[in-house]
N, C-alpha and C positions, 0 to 999 in steps of 0.2 A: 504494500500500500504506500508505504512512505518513499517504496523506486518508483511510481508513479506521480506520485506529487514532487519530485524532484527533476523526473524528466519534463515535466510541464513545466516547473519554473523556468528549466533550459531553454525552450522552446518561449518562454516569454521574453526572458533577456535576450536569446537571438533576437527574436523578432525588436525588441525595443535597442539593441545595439545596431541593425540594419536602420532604424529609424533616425537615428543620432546622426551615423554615419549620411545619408541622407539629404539630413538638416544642415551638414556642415558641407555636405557638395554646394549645396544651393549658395550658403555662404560665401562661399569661397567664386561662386561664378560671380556674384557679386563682386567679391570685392575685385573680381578682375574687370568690370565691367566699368569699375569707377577707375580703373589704372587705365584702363583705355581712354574714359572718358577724358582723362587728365593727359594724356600723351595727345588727342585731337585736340585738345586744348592749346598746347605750347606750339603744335602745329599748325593751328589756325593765329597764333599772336604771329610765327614767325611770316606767315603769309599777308597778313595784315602790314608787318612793318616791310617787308617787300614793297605794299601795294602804297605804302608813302613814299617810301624813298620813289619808286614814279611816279608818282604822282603828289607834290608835295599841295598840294588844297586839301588833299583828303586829312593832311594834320591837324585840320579845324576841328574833325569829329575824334580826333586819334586817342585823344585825354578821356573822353567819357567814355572809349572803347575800353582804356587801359584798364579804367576804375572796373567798369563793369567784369571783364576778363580777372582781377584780381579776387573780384566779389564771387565772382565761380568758381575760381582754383580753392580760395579761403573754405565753399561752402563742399566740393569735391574733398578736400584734407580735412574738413571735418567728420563728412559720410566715411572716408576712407578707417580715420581714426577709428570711428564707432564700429565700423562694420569688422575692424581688427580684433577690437574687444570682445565683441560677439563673437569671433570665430575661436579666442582663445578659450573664452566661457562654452564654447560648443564641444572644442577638445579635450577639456578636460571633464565635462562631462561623458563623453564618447570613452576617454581611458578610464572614468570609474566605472561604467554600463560594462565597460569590456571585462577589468577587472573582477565584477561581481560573474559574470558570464564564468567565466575560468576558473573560480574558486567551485562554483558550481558543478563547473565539467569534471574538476578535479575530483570534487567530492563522487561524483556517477561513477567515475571511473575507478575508483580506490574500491568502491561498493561492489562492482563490478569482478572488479581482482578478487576481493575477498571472498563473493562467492564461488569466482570460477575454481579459487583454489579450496571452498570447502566441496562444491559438487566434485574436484579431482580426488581429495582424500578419502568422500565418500566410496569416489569410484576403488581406488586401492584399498581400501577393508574389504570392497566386496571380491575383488582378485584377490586379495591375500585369504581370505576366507577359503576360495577356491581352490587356490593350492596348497590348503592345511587341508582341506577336506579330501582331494585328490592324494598328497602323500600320504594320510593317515589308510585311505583305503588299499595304498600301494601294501603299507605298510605290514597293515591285517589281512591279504593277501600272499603275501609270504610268509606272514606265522604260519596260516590255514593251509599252507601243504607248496607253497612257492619254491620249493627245494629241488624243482626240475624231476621228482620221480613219477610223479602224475599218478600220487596217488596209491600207487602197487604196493 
């Protein structure tokens, strides 16, 4: 009863360590999502200051671009920040879920061992039984006339 309820708990920690693990993909696409975001970022200022140096009118608007561009990188390294924290709170969640998993599997598997090795020794009493029982009949077969005269 209690190897039943033990493989069930297995079976729930798998299942809630697939979960984790998961959660932390997702995270992690994220956080690559905001590194992209922020690399077309430095690559659209460097295009932008291109697009002054030919065109130097466009420098009238180029100040309120900068601000703006700074106010998105600022607000990017912010998500970026958070979304790291999140991913570190996700892993370490994920190695405790895991951890509990494997003390778990340990414990099935210990259980495991323990029985396979009592149904083995059950099994060697019942051969050795066999072969006390087998030499004992050898044995009282050659009291009972085993002396090769057959008897005469």
């Amino acid at each position: 009863m209690a190897d039943r309820g033990l493989r069930g708990l297995i079976r729930l920690h798998k299942h809630q360590v697939d979960e984790k693990r998961r959660a932390l993909a997702d995270l992690e696409r994220t956080e690559q999502e905001i590194l992209d975001r922020q690399q077309a970022l430095r690559e659209e200022m460097v295009r932008e200051q291109a697009a002054v140096r030919e065109d130097p009118a466009l420098g009238l608007t180029f100040g309120a671009y900068v601000q703006r561009h700074k106010e998105r990188q600022e607000r990017l390294a912010q998500s970026l920040a958070n979304i790291r924290k999140a991913i570190e709170a996700a892993r370490d969640d994920l190695s405790e879920a895991f951890k509990e998993l494997k003390t778990y599997e340990i414990t099935q598997a210990n259980r495991d061992l323990r029985e396979k090795h009592e149904r083995d020794r059950k099994e060697q009493e019942v051969l050795d039984e066999i072969g006390l029982t087998l030499h004992r009949r050898r044995e009282q077969a050659e009291d009972d006339g085993g002396d090769g005269s057959g008897g005469i």
